[in-house]
C-alpha positions as a printed NumPy array, in Angstrom:
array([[-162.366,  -90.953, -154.752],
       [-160.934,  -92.358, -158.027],
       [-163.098,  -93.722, -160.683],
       [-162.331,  -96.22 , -163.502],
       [-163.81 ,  -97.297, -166.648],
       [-162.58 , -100.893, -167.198],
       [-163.5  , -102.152, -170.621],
       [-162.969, -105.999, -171.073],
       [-162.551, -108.602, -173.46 ],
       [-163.475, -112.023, -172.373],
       [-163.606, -115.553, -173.432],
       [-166.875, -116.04 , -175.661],
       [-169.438, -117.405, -173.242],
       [-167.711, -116.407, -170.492],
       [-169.341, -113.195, -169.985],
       [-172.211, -114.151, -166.924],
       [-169.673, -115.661, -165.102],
       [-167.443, -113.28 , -165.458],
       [-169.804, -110.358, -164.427],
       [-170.826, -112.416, -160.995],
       [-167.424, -112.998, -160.39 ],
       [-166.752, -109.156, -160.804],
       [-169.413, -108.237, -158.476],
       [-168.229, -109.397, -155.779],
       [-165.304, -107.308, -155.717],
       [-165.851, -104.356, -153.161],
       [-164.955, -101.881, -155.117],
       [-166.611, -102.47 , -158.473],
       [-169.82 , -100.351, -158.604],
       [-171.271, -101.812, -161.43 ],
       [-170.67 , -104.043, -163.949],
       [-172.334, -104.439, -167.825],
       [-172.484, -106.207, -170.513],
       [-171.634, -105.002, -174.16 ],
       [-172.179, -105.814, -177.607],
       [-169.277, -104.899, -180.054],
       [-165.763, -104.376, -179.484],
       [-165.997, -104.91 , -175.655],
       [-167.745, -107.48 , -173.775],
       [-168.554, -105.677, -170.756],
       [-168.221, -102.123, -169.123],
       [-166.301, -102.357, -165.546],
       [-166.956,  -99.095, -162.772],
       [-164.28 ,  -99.601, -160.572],
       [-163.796,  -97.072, -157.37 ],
       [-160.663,  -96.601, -155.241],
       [-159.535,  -93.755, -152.568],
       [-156.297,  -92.628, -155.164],
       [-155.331,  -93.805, -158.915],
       [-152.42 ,  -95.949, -157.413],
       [-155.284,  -97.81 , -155.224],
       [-157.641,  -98.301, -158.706],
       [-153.853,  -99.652, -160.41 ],
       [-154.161, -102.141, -157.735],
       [-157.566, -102.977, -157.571],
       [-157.494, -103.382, -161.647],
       [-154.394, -105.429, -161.929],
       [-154.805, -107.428, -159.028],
       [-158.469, -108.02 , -158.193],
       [-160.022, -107.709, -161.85 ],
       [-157.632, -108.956, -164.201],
       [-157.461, -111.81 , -162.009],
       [-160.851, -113.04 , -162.827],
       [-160.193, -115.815, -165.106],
       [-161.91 , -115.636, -168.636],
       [-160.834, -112.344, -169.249],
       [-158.516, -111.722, -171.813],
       [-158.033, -107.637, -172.163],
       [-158.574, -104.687, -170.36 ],
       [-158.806, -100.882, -170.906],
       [-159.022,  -98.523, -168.581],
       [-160.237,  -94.992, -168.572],
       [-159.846,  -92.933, -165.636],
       [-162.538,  -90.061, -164.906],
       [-160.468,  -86.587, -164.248],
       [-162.996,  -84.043, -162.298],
       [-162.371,  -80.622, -163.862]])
């Protein structure tokens, strides 16, 4: 299992939406949201990294009112 950090950037008041629209995506685990830089904190988990690329660019950057992502990947050591 592959887990990503997904920070986003959305449109200003956009933010509940946004996070109900994200939960219903199967594999994002949880979803908060921020003050500061970032409006909300994405966990997104997938079976390989090239499954949580897809997932990312074509599930969550698809919900509309966001405007950025970042993604951190966890690495188990």
């Amino acid at each position: 299992m592959t887990t990503g950090f997904v920070l986003l950037k959305t449109e200003i008041g956009q933010e509940k939406k946004i996070k109900s629209l994200l939960e219903k995506i199967p594999e994002v685990k949880d979803v908060r949201i921020l003050y500061g830089e970032f409006d909300a904190l994405v966990t997104v988990e997938a079976g390989s990294t090239t499954e949580l690329a897809r997932v990312i660019v074509e599930k969550v950057r698809a919900v509309p009112g966001i405007k950025s992502t970042r993604t951190h990947v966890e690495v188990k050591i």
